[in-house]
C-alpha angles and dihedrals in degrees: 000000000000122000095245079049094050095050095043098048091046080074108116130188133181089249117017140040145150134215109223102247090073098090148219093339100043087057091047089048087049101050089048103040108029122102096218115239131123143245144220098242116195102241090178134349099225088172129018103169149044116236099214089212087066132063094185090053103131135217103205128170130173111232134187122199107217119190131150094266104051098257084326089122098031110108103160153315130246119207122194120179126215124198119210116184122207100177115066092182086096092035142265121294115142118159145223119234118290132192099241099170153337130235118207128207083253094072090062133087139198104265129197093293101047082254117129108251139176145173105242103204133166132170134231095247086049083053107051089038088052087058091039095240126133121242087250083061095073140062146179114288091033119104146198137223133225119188116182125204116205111210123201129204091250103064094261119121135188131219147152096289094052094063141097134226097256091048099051091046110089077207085083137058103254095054098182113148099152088216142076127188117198127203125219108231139186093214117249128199112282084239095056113094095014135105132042120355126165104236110215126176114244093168116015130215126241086284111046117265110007094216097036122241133011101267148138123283136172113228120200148191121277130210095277134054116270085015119132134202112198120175098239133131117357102321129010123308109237117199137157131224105223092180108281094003135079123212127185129212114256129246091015100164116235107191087029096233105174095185131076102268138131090239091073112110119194130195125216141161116287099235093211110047115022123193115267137229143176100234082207105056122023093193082120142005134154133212127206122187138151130289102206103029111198087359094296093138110148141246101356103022104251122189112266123269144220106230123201121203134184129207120198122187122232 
């Protein structure tokens, strides 16, 4: 990508946006359509869990802030933390979303591409304190959120809701959520829950099986402890074993649309059954999640669905 496409194409806008592969006709609709802002683009996930045995166990994920002067509009990023507790054994203390920390412009550096970049870590301990829970108070298979706000000079901010489909997906180039959820793991061994499973529909989607027909597939280990990569949808199906729960990652893209358009259909975790799993044995596990997510559903604009997956090993 040259350096006029990249700045043209970090132009974000609450409705409609372009990835720069899509030519001539996609930079003139840019250039006529866009309101002009900015964005906090993953640029590499170093960390993705908590390991509830340690309290020093650190999320950390490399970020870039991208507008149209080079950092000239950035002023600064708020950060708010959410606890969700899945495991009412130690009771049940989940928490509404707190303002945990700002990061000013100063934290961030000129990376490889004259582009402002930082590693946005926290630890596990900075995290329960942020909610104002004890460490006794969580537990594997709980999480934790993370929802960043980027502020302008100029008074605008961007958020979550301000984004489109092609700009929350990491399956895209922009790969701005603006969340992270992060799950709290006992680690398991990096060959558990890898190799080749038999994938089989329990709940399908609007469309019949999200991922097509029944079929083999190879899953593999991600860059973090208890993290798999499966070869569904567009791109590659990222999940997390917390114990006996499976959570998987959200807006992942599953037609791999990386243009505004109402076409575009996201996956994310269903908040209220999750898959399951036996941490101890990964003969078989299943995996439910949302069709839709956020209401990005597809032509037609069906309601979003919970969507129920099995994996055999073979």
């Amino acid at each position: 990508m040259t350096k006029l496409l990249k700045y043209i194409f970090l132009l974000l806008a609450t409705v409609s946006l372009f990835q720069c592969t899509d030519g001539d006709k996609a930079i003139e609709e840019v250039l006529e359509e866009v309101e002009r802002g900015a964005i906090l683009r993953n640029i590499s996930f170093n960390q993705s869990v908590f390991d509830v045995n340690d309290l020093e166990s650190t999320f950390d994920v490399t970020i870039e802030e991208m507008d149209l002067e080079e950092g000239g509009l950035f002023k600064d990023v708020d950060i708010f933390i959410q606890f969700l507790d899945n495991t009412p054994d130690n009771g049940v203390n989940p928490s509404p979303s707190i303002f945990l920390k700002n990061l000013p412009k100063s934290d961030f550096s000129v990376g490889p591409d004259g582009l402002l970049r930082t590693n946005l870590s926290i630890t596990l301990g900075e995290a329960i304190a942020g909610v104002g829970l004890i460490p006794t108070e969580v537990s594997c298979s709980d999480f934790f959120e993370l929802t960043l706000i980027l502020n302008l000079t100029d008074g605008r901010s961007y958020d979550t809701p301000t984004a489109s489909a092609s700009i929350l997906t990491d399956d895209c180039f922009f790969k701005s959520p603006y969340r992270y959820r992060i799950p709290v793991v006992t680690p398991v061994a990096s060959d558990l829950f890898t190799g080749t499973y038999l994938y089989t529909t329990l709940i399908e989607g609007s469309f019949g099986p999200t991922f097509g027909p029944s079929r083999v597939v190879e899953i593999v280990a991600g860059n973090s402890p208890n993290v798999r990569l499966a070869p569904f949808g567009a791109g590659t199906f990222e999940f997390t074993i917390g114990c006996d729960l499976i959570f998987p990652k959200m807006y992942e893209s599953l037609n791999g649309l990386c243009r505004e358009s109402q076409l575009n259909i996201l996956l994310g975790p269903d908040d209220t059954n999750y898959g399951l799993a036996n941490p101890e044995d990964d003969s078989v596990f299943e995996i439910q999640f949302i069709e839709g997510y956020e209401g990005w559903s597809g032509a037609g604009n069906p309601d979003p669905r919970p969507v129920r997956i099995r994996l055999s090993k073979q």
